[in-house]
C-alpha positions, 0 to 999 in steps of 0.5 A: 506317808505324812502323819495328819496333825490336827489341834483344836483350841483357841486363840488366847489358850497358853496350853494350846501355845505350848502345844502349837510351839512344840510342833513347830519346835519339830516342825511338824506340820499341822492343822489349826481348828480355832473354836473361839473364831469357828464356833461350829468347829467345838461340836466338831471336836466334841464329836473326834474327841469327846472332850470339851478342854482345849487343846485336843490334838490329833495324830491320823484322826486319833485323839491323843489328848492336850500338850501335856500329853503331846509332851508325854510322847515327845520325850518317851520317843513315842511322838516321832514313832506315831508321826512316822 
C-alpha cells in the first residue's frame, strides 16, 4: 500500500516550497490543497489539523505539522518508515 501525502498551503509560501521540493526531491507523491486559490480548502484544513499556519502535511490522514517537521522526520529516517 502507498503512503497518502496531502500538503495544505498556498502558492507563494517559501515554507510550503521547501516542503513541496523535499517530497519531490524523494519522489514522494502528493496531494496539493492550495487555500490561497481554493478558500473553502482552509476550513478544511483547520478541521484535519486544527491549525491555521501553511504548510500543514499529512501522511494517512494524520497530521505531521509543517517542512520543519517534514524535515525533522526525514533526517531521523522516521519519514521513509511512515511512508512505508
Amino acid at each position: 500500500m502507498t503512503a497518502k501525502v496531502e500538503i495544505y498551503g498556498t502558492s507563494y509560501c517559501r515554507h510550503c516550497l521547501a516542503a513541496r521540493e523535499l517530497l519531490e526531491l524523494r519522489q514522494i507523491n502528493y496531494t496539493e490543497f492550495l487555500i490561497d486559490l481554493m478558500p473553502l480548502e482552509r476550513v478544511e484544513m483547520l478541521r484535519r489539523c486544527g491549525r491555521k499556519k501553511v504548510p500543514q502535511i499529512l501522511i494517512n490522514d494524520i497530521p505531521i505539522g509543517g517542512d520543519e517537521d517534514l524535515m525533522a522526520l526525514d533526517a531521523s529516517g522516521e519519514l521513509a518508515r511512515l511512508l512505508s
